[in-house]
FITI-728799 format. One line per 8 residues: number of its first residue (from 0); their letters; for each residue x, y, z of C-alpha. Coordinates in pm, whole numbers, plus 50000, padded with zeros to 5 digits. Layout:
<recs>
NUM	A	X,Y,Z ~ ...
</recs>
This chain:
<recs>
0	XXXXXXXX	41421,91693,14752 ~ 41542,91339,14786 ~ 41892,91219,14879 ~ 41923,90855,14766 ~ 42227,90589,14810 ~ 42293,90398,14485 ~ 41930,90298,14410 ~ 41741,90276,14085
8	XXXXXXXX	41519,90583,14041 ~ 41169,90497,13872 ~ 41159,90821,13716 ~ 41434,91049,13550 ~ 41411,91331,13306 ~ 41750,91362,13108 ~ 41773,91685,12847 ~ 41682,91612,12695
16	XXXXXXXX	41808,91662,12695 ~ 41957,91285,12651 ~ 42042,91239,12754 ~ 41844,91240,12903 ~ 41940,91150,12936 ~ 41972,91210,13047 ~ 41613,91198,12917 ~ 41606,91594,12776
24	XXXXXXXX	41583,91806,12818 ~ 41408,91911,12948 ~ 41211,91967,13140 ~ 41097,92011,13468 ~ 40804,91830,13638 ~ 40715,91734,13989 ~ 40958,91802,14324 ~ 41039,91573,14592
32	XXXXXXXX	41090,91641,14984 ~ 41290,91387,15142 ~ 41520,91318,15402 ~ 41900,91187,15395 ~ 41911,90760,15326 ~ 42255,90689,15363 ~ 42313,90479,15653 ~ 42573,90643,15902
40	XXXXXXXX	42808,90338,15879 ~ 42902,90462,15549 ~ 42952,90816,15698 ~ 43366,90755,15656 ~ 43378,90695,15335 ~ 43364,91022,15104 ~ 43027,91145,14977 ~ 42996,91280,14638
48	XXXXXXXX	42688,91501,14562 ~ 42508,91449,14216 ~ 42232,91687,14118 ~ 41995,91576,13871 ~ 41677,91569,13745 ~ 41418,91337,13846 ~ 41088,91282,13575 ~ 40748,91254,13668
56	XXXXXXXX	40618,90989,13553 ~ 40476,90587,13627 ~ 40673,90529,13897 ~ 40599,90144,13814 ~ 40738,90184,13487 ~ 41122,90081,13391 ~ 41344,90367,13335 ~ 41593,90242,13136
64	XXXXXXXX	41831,90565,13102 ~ 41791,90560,13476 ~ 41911,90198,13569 ~ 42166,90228,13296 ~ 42327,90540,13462 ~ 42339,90378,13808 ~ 42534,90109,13636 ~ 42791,90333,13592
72	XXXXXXXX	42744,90487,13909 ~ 42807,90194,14064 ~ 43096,90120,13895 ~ 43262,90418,14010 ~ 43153,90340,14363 ~ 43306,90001,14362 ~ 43631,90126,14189 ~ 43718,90456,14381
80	XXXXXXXX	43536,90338,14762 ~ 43321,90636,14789 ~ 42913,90697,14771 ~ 42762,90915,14499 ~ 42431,91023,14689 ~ 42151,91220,14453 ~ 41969,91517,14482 ~ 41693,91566,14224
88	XXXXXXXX	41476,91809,14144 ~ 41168,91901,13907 ~ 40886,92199,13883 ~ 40565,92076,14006 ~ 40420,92316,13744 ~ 40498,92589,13502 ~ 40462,92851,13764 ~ 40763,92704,13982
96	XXXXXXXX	41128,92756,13952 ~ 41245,92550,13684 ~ 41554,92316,13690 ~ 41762,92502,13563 ~ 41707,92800,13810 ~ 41759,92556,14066 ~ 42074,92413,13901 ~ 42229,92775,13873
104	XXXXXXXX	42160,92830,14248 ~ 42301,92548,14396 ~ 42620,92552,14126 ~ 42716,92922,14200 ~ 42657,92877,14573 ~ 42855,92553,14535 ~ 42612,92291,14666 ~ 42683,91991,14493
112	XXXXXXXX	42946,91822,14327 ~ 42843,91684,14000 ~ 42578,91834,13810 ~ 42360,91678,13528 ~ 42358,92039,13317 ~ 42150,92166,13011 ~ 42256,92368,12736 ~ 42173,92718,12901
120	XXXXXXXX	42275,92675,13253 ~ 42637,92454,13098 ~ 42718,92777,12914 ~ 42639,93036,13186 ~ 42838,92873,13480 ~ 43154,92764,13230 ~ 43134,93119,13161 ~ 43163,93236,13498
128	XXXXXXXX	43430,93033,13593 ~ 43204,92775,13798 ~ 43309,92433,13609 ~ 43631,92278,13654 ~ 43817,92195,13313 ~ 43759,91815,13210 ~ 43985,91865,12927 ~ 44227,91643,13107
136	XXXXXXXX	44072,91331,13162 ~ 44160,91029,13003 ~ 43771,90977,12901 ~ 43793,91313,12758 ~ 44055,91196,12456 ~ 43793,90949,12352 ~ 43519,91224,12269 ~ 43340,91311,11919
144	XXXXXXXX	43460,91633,11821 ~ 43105,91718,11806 ~ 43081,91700,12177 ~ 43421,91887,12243 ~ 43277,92152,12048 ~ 42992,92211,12196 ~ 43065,92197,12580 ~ 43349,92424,12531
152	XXXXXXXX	43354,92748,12711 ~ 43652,93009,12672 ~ 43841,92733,12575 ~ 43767,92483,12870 ~ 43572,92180,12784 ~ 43317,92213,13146 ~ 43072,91867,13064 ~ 43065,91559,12924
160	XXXXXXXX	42740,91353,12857 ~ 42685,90992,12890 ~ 42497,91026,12572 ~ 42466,91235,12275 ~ 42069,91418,12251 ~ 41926,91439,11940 ~ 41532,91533,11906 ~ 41311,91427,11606
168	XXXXXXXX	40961,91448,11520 ~ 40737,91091,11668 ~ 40506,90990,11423 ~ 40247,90753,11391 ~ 40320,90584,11068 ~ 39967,90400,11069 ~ 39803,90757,11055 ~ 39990,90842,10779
176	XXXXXXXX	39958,90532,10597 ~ 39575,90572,10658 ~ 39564,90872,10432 ~ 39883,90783,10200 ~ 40091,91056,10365 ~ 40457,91074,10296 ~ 40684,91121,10573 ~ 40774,91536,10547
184	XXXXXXXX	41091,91655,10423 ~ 41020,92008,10391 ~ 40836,92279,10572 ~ 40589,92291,10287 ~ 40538,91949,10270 ~ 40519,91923,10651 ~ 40215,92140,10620 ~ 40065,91987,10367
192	XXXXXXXX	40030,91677,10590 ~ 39872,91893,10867 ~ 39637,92005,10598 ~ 39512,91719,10480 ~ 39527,91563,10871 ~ 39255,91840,10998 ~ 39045,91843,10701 ~ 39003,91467,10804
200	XXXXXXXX	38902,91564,11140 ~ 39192,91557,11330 ~ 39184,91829,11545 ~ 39551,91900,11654 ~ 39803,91694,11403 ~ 40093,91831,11586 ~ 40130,91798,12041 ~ 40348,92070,12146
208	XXXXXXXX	40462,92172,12481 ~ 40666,92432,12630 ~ 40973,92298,12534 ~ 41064,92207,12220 ~ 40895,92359,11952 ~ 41223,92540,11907 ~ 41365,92277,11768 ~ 41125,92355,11442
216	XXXXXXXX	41317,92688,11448 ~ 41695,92520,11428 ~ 41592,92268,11172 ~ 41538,92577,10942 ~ 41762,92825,11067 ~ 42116,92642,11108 ~ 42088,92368,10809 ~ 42286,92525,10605
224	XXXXXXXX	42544,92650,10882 ~ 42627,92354,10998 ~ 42638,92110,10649 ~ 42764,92367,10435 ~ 43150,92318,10589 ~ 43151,92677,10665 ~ 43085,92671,11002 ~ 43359,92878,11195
232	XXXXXXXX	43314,93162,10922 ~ 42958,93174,11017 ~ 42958,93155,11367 ~ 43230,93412,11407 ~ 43027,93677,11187 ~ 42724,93615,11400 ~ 43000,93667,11688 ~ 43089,94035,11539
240	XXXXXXXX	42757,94103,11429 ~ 42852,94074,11123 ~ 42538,93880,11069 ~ 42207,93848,11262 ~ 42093,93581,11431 ~ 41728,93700,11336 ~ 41833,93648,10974 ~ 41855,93274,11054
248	XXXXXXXX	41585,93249,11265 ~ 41301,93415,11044 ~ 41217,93156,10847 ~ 41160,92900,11160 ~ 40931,93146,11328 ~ 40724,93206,11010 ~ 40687,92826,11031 ~ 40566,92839,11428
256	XXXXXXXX	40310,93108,11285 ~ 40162,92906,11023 ~ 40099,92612,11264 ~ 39921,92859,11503 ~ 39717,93068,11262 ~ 39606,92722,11107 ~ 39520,92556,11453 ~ 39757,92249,11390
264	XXXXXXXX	39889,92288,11731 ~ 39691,92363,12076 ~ 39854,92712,12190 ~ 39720,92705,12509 ~ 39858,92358,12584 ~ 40180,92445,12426 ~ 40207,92765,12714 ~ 40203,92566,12967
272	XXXXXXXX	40169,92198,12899 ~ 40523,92000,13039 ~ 40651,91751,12800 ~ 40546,91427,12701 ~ 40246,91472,12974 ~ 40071,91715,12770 ~ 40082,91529,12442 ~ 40143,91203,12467
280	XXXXXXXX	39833,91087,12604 ~ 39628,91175,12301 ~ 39982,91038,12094 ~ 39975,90728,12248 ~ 39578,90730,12211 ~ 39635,90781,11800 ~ 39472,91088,11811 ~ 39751,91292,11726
288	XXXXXXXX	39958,91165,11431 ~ 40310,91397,11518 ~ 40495,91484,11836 ~ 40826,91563,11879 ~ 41079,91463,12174 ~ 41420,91335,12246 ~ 41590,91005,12158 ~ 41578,90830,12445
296	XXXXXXXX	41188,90896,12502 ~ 41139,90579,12223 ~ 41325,90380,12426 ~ 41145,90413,12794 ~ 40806,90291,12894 ~ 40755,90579,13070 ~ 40815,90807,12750 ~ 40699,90659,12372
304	XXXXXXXX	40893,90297,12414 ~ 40596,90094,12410 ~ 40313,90200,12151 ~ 40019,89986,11981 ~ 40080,90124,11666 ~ 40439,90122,11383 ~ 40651,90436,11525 ~ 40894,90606,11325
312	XXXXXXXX	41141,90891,11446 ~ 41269,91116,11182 ~ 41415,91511,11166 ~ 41248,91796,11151 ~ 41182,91951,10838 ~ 41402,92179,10641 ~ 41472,92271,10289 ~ 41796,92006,10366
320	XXXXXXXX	41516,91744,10402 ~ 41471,91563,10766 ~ 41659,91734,11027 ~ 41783,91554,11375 ~ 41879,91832,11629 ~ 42118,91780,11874 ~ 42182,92016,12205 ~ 42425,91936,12430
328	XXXXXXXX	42388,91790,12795 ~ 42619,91703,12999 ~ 42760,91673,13341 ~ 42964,91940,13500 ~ 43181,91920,13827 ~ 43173,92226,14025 ~ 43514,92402,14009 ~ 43498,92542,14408
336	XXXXXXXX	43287,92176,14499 ~ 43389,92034,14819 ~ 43487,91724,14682 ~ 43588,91840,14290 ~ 43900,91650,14258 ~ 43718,91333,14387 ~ 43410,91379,14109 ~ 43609,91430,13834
344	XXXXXXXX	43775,91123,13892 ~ 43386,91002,13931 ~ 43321,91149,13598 ~ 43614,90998,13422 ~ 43498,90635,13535 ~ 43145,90676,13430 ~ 43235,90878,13088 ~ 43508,90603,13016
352	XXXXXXXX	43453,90382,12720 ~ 43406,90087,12963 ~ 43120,90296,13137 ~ 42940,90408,12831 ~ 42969,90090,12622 ~ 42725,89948,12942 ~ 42546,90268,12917 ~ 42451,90271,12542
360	XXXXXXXX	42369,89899,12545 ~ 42117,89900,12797 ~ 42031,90270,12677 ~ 42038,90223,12343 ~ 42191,90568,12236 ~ 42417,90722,12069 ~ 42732,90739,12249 ~ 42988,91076,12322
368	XXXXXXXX	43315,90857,12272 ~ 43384,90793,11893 ~ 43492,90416,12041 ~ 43122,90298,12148 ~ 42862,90229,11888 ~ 42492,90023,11980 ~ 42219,89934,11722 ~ 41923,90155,11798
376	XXXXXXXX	41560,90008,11774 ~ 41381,90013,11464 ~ 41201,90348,11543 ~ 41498,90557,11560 ~ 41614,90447,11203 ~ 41535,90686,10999 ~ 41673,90953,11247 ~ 41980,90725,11331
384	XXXXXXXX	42046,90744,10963 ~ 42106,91102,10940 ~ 42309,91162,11212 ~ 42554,90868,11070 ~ 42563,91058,10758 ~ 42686,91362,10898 ~ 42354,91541,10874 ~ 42226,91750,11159
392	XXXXXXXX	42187,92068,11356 ~ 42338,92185,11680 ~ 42079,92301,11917 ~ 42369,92435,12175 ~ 42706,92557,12092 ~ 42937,92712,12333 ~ 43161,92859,12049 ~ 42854,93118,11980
400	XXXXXXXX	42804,93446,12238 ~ 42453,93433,12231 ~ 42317,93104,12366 ~ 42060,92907,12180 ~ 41860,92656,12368 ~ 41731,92826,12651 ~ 41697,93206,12451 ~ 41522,93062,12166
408	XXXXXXXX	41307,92857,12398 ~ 41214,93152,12559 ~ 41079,93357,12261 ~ 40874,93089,12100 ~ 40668,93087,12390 ~ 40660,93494,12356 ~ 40486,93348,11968 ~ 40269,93191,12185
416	XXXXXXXX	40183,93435,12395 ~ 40114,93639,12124 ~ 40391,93856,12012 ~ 40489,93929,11635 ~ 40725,93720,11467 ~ 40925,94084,11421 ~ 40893,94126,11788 ~ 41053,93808,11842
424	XXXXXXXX	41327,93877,11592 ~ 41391,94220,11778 ~ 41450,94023,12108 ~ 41721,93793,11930 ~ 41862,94133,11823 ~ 41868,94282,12127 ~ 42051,93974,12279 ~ 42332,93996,12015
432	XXXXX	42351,94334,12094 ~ 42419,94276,12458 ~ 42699,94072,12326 ~ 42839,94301,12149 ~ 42839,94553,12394
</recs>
């Protein structure tokens, strides 16, 4: 691991995420063993820890979410007189602890300060009393309701992003000009385009990786939840057990069958493959016409920001149409921290409209305070759209018992280890039972 003071970092995974950004999410890649840089003239002034992940990638590629964060970071530095020094961390491989293990042991044995959390570990350590309440912060009036919903735990809003996540599916719009594809809309018609992609000799039309394949699952299974305007009622029978969560989740697993029984995705890559490193060699390379990934990855060299060929982000498919899902990131301050009351005022400079309207400019994301609004490139349209309309999923949502991101991450890779989709329904059962107990 790698302390570093105020400096750029090359590479940065958010969530995503992003946020990535808070690229997303997501992931964990390579670690880093370092020693302490700040110089011991600054050892009088107050040192605030920030845990975060760090992404593996060209380290001579721009990061943009990166250098946009320290921005902020810096402004915070400058305003309050203290040093925010980093800690990163990512799995070398699949076999290593992940981040969020990592994050979960340094948070309950309160090593840090301020920490950059996903979906999983944000719900588990509000839950156990770990995260200090944010609700009072002035940044935390300015906040979509979307993100006050989801990073609320037993009534305590415990993170705040920088930027809101939202995943889509990448495709190469040359490759499905080539063959007069329409975009997909619908599962069916999603699978019609694999069809017709392999019978043309393309031998995986969909890169998967260990990650987010789920988000196939919530495009089907929560579309009509949350744009139906019945979403309390539904959440709080799935909360009784009332309803299942299996009932909602069937149909997206189905899906996740067909694409393995028909070979449109690599299994064995999706195991173990990290993200963006296992497909987006042969994306960038136009052999493979559809990957999916977070919002910030089209705007980063060192993700899908710079391709030879037209680009075009759009949701996944449902019987709603195109689908964004978003989970929720965010960063936490640890409620027994050394320095808490100092990083929350951290966190309310570099959540602050001022903050994020520099963050989402040089980002180019969409922004957690309903005040700040950027134009997004030209890729992210068609995903951009929906979202604006009011059209999306939650991946994450503290208001439900059983958590989403991580669980259902978990059990489409049991799919793809080979277990039954009724197998994998019985393990969502089993962890609403748990719940209920």
């Amino acid at each position: 691991m790698k302390r570093y003071k105020k400096r750029i970092l090359q590479k940065w995974m958010p969530l995503c995420l992003s946020g990535f950004l808070l690229l997303l999410m997501t992931s964990c890649q390579s670690k880093e063993e370092g020693t302490n840089l700040i110089p011991q003239e600054e050892d009088n002034k107050p040192v605030i820890n920030l845990f975060s992940p760090m992404e593996k990638t060209d380290p001579d590629a721009k990061n943009t979410a990166r250098s946009a964060s320290d921005l902020t970071i810096a402004m915070a530095e400058e305003e309050l007189g203290i040093t925010i020094a980093y800690t990163t961390y990512t799995a070398e491989n699949y076999q290593d602890k992940t981040y969020d293990d990592v994050t979960l042991e340094r948070a309950r044995n309160n090593m840090d300060d301020l920490y950059l959390l996903n979906p999983d570990t944000l719900l588990a350590l509000g839950a156990e009393g770990k995260l200090m309440d944010l609700s009072g912060l002035d940044s935390a009036k300015n906040l979509r309701e979307i993100i006050r919903t989801a990073n609320t735990v037993d009534g305590k809003l415990v993170a705040i992003p920088q930027e809101v996540v939202a995943y889509g599916l990448f495709i190469n719009k040359e490759m499905f000009d080539l063959y007069r594809l329409k975009l997909p809309e619908t599962p069916e018609e999603f699978l019609e385009c694999c069809r017709i992609f392999k019978e043309n000799g393309i031998q995986t039309p969909v890169g998967a990786n260990r990650w987010w394949l789920e988000n196939f699952v919530f495009a089907q299974a929560y579309a009509d939840l949350y744009n139906d305007g019945n979403i309390e009622a539904e959440i709080a029978a799935l909360n009784s057990g009332e309803t299942r969560y299996s009932d909602y989740m069937r149909p997206g697993f189905e899906f996740l069958q067909k694409l393995i029984d028909l070979g449109y995705i690599d299994v064995e890559k999706a195991r173990t493959g990290e993200a963006i490193e296992t497909e987006g060699e042969d994306f960038l390379a136009g052999k493979t016409p559809i990957v999916m990934a977070y919002w910030g990855a089209a705007n980063t060299e060192t993700a899908y920001g710079k391709t030879d060929f037209e680009m075009q982000v759009i949701g996944f498919p449902s019987h709603r149409g195109q689908m964004p899902v978003m989970p929720m990131t965010g960063f936490g301050v640890g409620a027994e921290a050394e320095h808490a009351e100092d990083a929350a005022r951290v966190l309310d400079i570099i959540v602050s409209d001022k903050a994020l309207q520099v963050y989402s400019e040089n980002n180019r994301v969409i922004s957690p305070s309903k005040n700040v609004s950027v134009e997004c490139v030209p890729a992210l349209k068609p995903l951009n759209d929906r979202i604006e309309e009011g059209i999306y999923v939650l991946g994450s949502n503290a208001g439900m018992k059983v958590e989403q991101w991580g669980n259902t991450c978990l059990i489409v890779r049991e799919l793809l280890n080979g277990a039954s989709v009724d197998e994998c329904m019985a393990a969502f059962d089993k962890l609403q039972d748990a719940t209920l107990e």
